[in-house]
C-alpha positions as CSV (number, residue, x, y, z in Angstrom):
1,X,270.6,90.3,-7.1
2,X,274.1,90.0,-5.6
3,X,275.7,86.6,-6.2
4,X,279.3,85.6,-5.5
5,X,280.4,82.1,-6.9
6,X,283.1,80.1,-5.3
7,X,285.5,77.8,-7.2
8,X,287.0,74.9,-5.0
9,X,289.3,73.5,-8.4
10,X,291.9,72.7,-5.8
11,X,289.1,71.8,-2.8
12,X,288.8,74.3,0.0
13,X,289.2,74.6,3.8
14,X,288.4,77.3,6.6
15,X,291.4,79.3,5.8
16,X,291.2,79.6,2.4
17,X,287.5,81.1,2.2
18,X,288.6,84.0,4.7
19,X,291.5,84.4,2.8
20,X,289.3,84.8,-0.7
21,X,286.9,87.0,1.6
22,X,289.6,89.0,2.3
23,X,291.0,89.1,-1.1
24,X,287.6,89.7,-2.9
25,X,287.3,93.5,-0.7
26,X,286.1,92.0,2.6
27,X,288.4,94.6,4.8
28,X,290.7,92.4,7.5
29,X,289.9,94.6,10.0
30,X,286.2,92.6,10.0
31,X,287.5,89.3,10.1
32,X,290.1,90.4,13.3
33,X,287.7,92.5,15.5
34,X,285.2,89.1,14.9
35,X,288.0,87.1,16.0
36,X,288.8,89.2,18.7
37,X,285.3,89.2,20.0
38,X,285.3,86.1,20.7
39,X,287.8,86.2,23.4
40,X,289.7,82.8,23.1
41,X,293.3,84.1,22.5
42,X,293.4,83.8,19.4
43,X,294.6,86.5,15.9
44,X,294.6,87.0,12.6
45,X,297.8,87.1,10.5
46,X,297.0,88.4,6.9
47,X,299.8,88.2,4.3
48,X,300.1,88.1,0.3
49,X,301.7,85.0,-1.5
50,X,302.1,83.7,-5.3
51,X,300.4,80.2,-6.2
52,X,301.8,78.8,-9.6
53,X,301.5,83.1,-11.0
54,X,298.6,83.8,-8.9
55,X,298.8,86.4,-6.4
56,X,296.4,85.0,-3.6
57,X,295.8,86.1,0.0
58,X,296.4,84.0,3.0
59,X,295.4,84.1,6.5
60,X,297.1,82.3,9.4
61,X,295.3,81.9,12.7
62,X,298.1,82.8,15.7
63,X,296.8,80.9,18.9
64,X,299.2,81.7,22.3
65,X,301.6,83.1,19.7
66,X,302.2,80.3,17.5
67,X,300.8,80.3,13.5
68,X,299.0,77.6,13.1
69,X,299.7,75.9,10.2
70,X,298.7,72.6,8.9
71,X,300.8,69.3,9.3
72,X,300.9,67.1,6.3
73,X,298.5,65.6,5.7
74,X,296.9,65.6,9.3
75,X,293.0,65.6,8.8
76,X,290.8,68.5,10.6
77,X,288.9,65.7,13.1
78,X,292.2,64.2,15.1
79,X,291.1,67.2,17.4
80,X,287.7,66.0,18.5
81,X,287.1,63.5,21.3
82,X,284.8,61.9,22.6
83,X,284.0,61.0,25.8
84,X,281.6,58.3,26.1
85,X,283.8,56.0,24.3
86,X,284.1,52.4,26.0
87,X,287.3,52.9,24.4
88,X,290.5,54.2,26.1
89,X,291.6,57.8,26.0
90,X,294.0,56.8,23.4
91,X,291.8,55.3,21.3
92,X,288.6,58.1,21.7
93,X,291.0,60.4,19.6
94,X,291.7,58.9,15.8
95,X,295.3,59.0,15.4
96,X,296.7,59.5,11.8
97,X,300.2,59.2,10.2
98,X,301.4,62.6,8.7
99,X,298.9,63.2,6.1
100,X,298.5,64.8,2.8
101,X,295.8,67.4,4.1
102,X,296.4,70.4,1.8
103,X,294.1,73.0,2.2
104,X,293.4,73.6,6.4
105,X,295.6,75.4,9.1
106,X,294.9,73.0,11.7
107,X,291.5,74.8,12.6
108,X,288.9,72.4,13.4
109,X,290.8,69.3,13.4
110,X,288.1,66.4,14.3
111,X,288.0,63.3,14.9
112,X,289.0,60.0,12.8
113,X,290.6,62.0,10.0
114,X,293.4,62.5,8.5
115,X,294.4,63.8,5.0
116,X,296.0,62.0,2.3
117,X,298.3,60.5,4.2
118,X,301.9,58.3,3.2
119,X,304.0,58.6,6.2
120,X,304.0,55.0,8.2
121,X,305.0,57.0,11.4
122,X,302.3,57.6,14.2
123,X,302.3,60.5,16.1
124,X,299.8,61.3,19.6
125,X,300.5,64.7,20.6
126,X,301.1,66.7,24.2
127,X,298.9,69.7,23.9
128,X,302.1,71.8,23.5
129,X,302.4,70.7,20.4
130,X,299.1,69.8,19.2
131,X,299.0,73.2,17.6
132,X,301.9,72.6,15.7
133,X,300.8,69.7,14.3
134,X,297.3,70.8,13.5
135,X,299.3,74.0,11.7
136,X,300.9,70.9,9.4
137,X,297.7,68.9,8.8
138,X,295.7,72.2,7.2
139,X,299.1,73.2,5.5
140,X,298.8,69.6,3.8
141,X,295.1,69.8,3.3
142,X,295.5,72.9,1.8
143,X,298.2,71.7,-0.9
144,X,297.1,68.0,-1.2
145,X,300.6,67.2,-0.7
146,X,301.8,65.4,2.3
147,X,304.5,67.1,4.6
148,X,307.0,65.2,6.3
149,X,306.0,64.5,9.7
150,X,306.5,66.7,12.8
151,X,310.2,66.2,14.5
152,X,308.8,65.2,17.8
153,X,306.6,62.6,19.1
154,X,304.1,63.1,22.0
155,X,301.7,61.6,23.8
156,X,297.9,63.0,22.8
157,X,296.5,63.6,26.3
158,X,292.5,64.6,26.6
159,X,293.0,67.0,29.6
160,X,290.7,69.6,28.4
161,X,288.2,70.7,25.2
162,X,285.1,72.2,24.9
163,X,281.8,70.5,23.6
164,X,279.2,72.0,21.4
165,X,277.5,73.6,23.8
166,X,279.8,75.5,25.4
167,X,281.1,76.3,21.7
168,X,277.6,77.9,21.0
169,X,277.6,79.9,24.1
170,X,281.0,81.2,23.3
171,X,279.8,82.4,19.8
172,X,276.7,84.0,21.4
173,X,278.2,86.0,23.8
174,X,280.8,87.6,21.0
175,X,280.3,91.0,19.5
176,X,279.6,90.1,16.6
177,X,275.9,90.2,14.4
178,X,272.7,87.9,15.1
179,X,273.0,86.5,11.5
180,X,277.1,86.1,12.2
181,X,276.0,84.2,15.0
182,X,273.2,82.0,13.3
183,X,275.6,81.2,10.6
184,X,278.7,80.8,12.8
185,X,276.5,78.1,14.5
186,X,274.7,76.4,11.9
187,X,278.6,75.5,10.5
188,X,279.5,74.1,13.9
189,X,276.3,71.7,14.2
190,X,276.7,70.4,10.8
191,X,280.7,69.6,11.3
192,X,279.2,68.1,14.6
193,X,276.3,66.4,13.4
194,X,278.8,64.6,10.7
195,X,281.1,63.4,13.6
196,X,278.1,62.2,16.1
197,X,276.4,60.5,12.7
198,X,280.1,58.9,12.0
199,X,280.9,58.1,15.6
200,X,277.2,56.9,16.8
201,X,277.1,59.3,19.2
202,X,274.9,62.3,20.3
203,X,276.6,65.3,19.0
204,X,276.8,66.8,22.7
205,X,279.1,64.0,23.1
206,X,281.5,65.0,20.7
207,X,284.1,66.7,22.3
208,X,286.6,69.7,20.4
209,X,290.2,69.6,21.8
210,X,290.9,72.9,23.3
211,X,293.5,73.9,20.5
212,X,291.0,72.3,17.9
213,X,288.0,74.0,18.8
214,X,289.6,78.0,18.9
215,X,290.9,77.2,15.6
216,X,287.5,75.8,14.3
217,X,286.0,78.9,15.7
218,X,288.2,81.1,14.2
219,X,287.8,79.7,10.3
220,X,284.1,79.4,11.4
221,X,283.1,82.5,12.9
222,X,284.9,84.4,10.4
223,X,283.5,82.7,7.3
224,X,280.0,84.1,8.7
225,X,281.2,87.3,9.7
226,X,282.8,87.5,6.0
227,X,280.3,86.2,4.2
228,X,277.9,88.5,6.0
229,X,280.3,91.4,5.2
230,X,280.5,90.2,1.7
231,X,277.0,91.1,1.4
232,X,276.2,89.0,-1.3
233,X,272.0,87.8,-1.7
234,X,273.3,84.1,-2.8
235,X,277.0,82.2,-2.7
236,X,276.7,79.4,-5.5
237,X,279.5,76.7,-5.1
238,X,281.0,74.4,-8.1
239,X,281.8,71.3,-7.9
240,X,284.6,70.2,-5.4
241,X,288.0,68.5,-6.2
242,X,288.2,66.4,-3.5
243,X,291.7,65.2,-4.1
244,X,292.8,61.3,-3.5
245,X,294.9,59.2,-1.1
246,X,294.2,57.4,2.1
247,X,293.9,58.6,6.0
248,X,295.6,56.6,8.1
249,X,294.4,56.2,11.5
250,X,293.6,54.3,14.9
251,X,291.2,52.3,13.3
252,X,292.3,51.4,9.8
253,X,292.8,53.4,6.8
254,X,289.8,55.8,4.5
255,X,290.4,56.9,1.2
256,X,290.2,60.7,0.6
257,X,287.8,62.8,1.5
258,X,287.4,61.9,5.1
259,X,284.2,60.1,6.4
260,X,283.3,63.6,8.1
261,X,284.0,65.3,4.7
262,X,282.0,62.9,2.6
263,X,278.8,62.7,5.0
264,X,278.9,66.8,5.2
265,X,279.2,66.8,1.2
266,X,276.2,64.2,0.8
267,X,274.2,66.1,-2.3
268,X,276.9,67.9,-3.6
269,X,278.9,67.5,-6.8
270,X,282.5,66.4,-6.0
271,X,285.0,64.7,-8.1
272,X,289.1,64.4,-8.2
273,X,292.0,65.7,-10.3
274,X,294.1,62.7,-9.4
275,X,296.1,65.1,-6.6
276,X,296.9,62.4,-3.4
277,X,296.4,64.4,-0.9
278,X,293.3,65.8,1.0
279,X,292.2,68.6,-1.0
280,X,288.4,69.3,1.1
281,X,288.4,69.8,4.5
282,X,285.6,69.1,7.2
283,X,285.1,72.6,8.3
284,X,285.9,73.6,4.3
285,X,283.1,71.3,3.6
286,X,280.5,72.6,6.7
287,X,281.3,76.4,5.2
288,X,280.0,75.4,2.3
289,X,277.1,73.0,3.5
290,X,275.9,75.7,5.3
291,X,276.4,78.9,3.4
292,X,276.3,78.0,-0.1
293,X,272.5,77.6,-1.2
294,X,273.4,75.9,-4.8
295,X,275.7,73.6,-6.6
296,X,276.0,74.4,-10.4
297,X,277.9,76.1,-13.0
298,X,279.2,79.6,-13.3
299,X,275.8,81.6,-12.8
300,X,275.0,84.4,-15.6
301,X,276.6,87.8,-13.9
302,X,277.9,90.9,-14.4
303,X,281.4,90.7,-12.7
304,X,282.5,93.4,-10.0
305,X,285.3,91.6,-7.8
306,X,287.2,88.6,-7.7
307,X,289.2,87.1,-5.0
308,X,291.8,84.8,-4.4
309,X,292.5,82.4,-0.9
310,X,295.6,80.6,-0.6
311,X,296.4,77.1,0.7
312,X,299.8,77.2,2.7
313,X,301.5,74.9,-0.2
314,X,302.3,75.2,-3.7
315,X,301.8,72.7,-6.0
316,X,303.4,72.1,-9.2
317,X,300.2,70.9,-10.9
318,X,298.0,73.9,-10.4
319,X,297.2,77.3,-8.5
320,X,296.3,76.1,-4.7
321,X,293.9,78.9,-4.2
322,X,289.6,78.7,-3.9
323,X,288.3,81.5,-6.2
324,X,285.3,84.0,-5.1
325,X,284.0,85.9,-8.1
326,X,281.2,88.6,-6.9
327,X,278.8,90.6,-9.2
328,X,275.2,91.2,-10.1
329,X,273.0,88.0,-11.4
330,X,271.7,88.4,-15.4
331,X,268.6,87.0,-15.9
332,X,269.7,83.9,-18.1
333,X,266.3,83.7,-19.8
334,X,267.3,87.3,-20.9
335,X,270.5,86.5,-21.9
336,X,269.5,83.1,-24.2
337,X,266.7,84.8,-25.7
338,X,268.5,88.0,-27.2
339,X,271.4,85.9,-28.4
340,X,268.9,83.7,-30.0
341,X,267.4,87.2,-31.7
342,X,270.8,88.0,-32.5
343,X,271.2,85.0,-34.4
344,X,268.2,84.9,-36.3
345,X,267.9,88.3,-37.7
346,X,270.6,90.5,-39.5
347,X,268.7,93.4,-38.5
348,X,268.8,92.7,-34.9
349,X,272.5,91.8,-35.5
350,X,273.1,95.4,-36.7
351,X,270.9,97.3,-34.1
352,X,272.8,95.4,-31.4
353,X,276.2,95.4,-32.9
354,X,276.7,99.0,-30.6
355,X,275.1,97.9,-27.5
356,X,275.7,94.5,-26.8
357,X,278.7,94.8,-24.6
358,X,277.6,96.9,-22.5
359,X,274.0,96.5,-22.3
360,X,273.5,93.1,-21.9
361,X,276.1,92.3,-19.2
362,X,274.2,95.1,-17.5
363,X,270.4,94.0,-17.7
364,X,270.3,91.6,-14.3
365,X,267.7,90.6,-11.5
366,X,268.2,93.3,-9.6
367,X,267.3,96.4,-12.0
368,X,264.0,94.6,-12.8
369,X,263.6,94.1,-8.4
370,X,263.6,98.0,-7.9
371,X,261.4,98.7,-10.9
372,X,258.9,96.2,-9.7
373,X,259.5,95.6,-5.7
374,X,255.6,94.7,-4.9
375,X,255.4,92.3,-6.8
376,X,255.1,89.0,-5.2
377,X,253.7,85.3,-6.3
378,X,250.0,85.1,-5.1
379,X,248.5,82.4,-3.2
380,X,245.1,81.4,-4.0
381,X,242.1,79.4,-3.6
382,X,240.4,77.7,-6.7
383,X,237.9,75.0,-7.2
384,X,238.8,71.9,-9.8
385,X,236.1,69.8,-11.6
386,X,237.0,66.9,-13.1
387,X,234.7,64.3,-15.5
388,X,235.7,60.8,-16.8
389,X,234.4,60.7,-20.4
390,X,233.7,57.4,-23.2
391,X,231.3,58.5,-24.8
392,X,230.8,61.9,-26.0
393,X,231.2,63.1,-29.2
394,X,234.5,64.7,-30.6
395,X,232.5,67.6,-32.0
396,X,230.9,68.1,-28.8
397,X,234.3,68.2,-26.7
398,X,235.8,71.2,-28.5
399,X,232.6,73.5,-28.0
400,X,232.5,72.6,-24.2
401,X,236.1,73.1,-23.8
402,X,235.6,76.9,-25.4
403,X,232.2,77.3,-23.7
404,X,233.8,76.6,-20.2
405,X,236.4,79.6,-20.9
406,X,234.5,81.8,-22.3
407,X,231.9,81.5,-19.1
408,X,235.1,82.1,-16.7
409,X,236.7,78.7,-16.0
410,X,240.5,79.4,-15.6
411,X,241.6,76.4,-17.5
412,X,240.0,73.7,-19.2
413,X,242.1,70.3,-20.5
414,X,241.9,67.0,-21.5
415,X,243.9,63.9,-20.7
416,X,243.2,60.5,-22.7
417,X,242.9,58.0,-19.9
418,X,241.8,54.1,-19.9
419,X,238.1,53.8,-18.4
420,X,236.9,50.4,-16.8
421,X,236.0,47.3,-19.8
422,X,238.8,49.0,-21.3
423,X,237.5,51.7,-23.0
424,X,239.6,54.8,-23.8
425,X,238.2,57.4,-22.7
426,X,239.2,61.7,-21.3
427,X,239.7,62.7,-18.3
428,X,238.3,66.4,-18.6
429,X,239.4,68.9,-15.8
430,X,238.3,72.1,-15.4
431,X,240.1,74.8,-13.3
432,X,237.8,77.8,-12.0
433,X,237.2,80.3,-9.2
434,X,234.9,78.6,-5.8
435,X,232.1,81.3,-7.0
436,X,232.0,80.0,-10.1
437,X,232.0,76.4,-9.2
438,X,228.4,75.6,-9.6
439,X,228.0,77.3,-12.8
440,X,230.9,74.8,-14.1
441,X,228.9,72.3,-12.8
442,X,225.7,73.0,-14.7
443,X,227.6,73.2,-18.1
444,X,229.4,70.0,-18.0
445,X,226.1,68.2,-16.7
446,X,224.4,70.1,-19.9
447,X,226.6,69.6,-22.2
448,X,228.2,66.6,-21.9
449,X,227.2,63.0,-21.3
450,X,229.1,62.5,-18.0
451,X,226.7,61.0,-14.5
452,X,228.5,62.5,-12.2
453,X,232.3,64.6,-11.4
454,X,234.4,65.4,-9.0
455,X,235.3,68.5,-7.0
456,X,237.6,69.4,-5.0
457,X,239.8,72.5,-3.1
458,X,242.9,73.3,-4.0
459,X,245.7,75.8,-3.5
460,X,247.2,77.1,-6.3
461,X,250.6,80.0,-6.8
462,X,250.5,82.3,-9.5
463,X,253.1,85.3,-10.4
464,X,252.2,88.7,-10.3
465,X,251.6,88.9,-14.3
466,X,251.3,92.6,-16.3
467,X,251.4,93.8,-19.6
468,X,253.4,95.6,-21.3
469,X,252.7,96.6,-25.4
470,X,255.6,96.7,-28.0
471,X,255.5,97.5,-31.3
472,X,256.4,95.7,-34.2
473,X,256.0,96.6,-38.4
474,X,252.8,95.0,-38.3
475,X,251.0,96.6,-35.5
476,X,251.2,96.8,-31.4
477,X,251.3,93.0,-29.9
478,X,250.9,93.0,-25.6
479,X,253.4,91.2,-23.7
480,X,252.5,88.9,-20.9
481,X,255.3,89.8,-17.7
482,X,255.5,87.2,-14.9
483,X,257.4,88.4,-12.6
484,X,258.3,86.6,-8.5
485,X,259.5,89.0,-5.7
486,X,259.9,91.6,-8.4
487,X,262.1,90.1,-10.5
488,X,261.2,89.1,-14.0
489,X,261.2,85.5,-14.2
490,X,258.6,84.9,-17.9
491,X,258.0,86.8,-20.3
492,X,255.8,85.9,-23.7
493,X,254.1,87.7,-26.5
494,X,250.3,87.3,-26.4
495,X,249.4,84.6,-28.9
496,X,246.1,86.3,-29.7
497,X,247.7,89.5,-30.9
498,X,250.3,87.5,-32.9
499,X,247.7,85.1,-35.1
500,X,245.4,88.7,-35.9
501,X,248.5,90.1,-37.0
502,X,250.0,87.1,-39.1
503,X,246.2,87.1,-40.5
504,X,245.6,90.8,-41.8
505,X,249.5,91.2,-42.5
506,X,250.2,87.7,-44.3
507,X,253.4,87.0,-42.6
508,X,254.4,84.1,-40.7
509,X,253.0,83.7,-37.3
510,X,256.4,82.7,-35.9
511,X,258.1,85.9,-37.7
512,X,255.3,88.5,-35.5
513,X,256.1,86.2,-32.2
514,X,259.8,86.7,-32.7
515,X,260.0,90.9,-33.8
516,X,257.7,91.0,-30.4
517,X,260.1,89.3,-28.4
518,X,263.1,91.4,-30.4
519,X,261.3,94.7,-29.8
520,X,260.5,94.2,-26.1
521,X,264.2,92.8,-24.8
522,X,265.6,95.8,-27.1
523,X,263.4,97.7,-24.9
524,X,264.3,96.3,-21.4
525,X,268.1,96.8,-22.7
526,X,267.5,100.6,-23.1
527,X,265.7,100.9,-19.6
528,X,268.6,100.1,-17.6
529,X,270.7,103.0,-20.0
């Protein structure tokens, strides 16, 4: 399977994913027709910088000829409106102070929010200029540092925007793909869901300043069309440095991140270097929201590209850049068992000593999908019995448990349980096909002491399971293969064939289970070779 992992150490925004996109292979030319398509004046300017020794790509977003690039420390929301506010026009709009907002171009501006903010100065904006400031706030949210603010002051006037739904019709009439356009979406109503939660107000009510909105589209349509072109099975996301600092606004000052930014992160693993300034955007956080499907740690991979997106400042501290590492998932189960082999036998050690590097970077997901592609997890129908017990005799209990298996039960267990008058007692439960159910029955009235059970339908999901034999110096030992969508997901040496082995050979039962596991993963190794 095709991963790619993204590394927000220094947060990330709209901006800076289409600028790793772009850096990891993703061709330009894909992000600017998608731009394009959508009709709304704007481009894409791609250029190459240096972050603290890191070369890193960077993309500006050109709107009626001017690069937008972030004000300090302006947050991504002071572009949305709303306009059911009792509130003044002056007040629907948070106003901020130059803020600290480090790592956005000005694209998707919203709201209540600024960036890490110090200046005391507050600035409303003419729509001339509006761009121009917004260019400062992502510039800021991109390098967590706050700019000084913008040499003019202007009055913020709410002529004009656009609201969600004329958003969404403007992404589905673009040439771009279905699933470009179901992603492109999905990123807008979670940014818009966050402000209408935030604001107490239906999210068709949340209005996107006309400057705010094209830039918003931009970062957003081409982080689906990118990701899409990427073409990647899973994007896995670590945790986000969020940066510190304050917004100030209209209303008051909020700490870094920004309401918006904190409600679209809810669930995800956050935390900050110390940086003041806003180092996660709202529309950095909605990308991720929406396209990453996990949180975690670098995943097990075999590494084919890596890309680097740059924020519009350069800190001092650290590298201002989000990293995108792509490659080919390795089963980790794969991986922890055959360096536990390593470890434990010299043997192995030596066999493996020629191979290792290449062959166990190279054993992923996907070589085990194409060898097994029908295999799927099977959904099935099963009966279970279950019997309170107090009284039946120990000796009894073991014979019905092997009797019930060897007549076809799927499972048979025991659970100690507390029976009325206190008496300890077992729940026995026994798993078995609905053909097969009233034969159950009849045993467990026959041979045990219990008045009456319990029966029930259930649903149960199994793997598609196989075998596979391997040999070993004692003899050939089958291996039990679960495997999910074709992709090997458990795999165990049959305990059976181990204990007749230890028996007749007089070696320890752990040493058989161990050279089976050896002698098949050696096995898978060479398959992919």
């Amino acid at each position: 399977m095709r991963i790619a992992y993204l590394e927000c150490f220094s947060g990330i925004s709209g901006d800076m994913f289409l600028g790793a996109l772009v850096d990891a292979g993703v061709p330009g030319r894909v992000l600017e027709e998608a731009v394009a398509a959508l009709g709304v004046g704007a481009e894409l300017r791609l250029s190459r910088v240096d972050r603290r020794g890191i070369a890193a790509t960077m993309v500006d977003v050109v709107v009626e000829g001017e690069v937008d690039r972030p004000r300090s420390g302006m947050g991504e929301e002071q572009n949305l409106e709303t306009r059911s506010s009792p509130r003044s026009s002056a007040e629907d709009v948070e106003k901020y102070d130059s803020h600290d907002s480090a790592n956005e171009t000005g694209r998707g501006r919203f709201l209540d929010h600024g960036h890490g903010h110090t200046h005391s100065e507050e600035h409303s904006h003419d729509h001339r200029h509006e761009a121009a400031h917004a260019r400062e706030d992502a510039h800021a949210s991109r390098t967590g540092v706050s700019a000084p603010p913008s040499h003019d002051s202007h009055v913020y006037k709410h002529s004009h925007g656009r609201h969600l739904s004329e958003i969404k019709r403007t992404i589905g009439a673009a040439a771009i793909s279905e699933g470009a356009k179901r992603k492109a979406i999905a990123i807008f109503e979670a940014l818009g869901a966050a402000e209408s939660k935030i604001h107490n107000l239906d999210i068709e009510h949340v209005h996107f300043h006309e400057v705010g909105a094209v830039d918003a589209m931009v970062d957003i349509v081409g982080a689906a069309v990118g990701a899409e072109a990427l073409g990647v099975d899973e994007i896995v996301c670590s945790a986000l440095n969020v940066g510190g600092g304050t917004v100030k606004c209209a209303h008051g000052v909020f700490p870094v991140p920004a309401p918006a930014t904190v409600e679209l992160l809810k669930g995800a693993p956050v935390y900050s270097s110390g940086v003041q300034a806003e180092l996660v955007t709202p529309t950095g956080a909605a990308i991720v929201k929406t396209l990453a499907s996990r949180f975690g740690d670098f995943p097990p991979m075999k590494l084919n590209k890596i890309g680097y997106g740059a924020g519009s400042r350069d800190f001092a501290e650290h590298a201002n850049v989000v990293r995108i590492t792509v490659g080919e998932s390795v089963d980790a189960k794969y991986v922890q068992a055959i360096s536990k082999c390593i470890l434990a036998s010299p043997e192995i050690q030596s066999k493996l000593s020629r191979k290792v590097d290449q062959q166990v970077a190279s054993v992923s997901a996907e070589a085990t999908t194409h060898a097994f592609a029908e295999e799927h997890a099977v959904s099935e129908t099963i009966t279970v019995l279950e019997a309170n017990l107090d009284d039946l005799n120990p000796q009894v209990f073991g014979y019905v448990m092997d009797h019930l298996l060897a007549t076809g039960a799927l499972d048979a267990f025991a659970v100690p349980v507390q029976m009325k008058k206190n008496r300890p007692g077992t729940l026995l439960t026994v798993l078995c096909k609905p053909e097969d159910a009233q034969q159950m029955v009849g045993i467990l009235f026959a041979e045990t002491t219990t008045l009456g059970l319990r029966r029930r339908e259930e649903q149960r999901h199994v793997l598609a399971r196989r075998w596979e034999t391997v040999s070993t110096p004692w003899g050939d030992v089958r291996m039990k293969i679960g495997s999910l969508n074709g992709a090997v997901t458990n795999y165990a040496p049959e305990y059976e064939d181990c204990r007749t082995i230890a028996e007749e050979k007089r070696v320890p039962l752990k040493s058989v289970m161990l050279e089976a596991m050896q002698a098949y993963l050696l096995g898978l190794a060479a398959k992919q070779h």
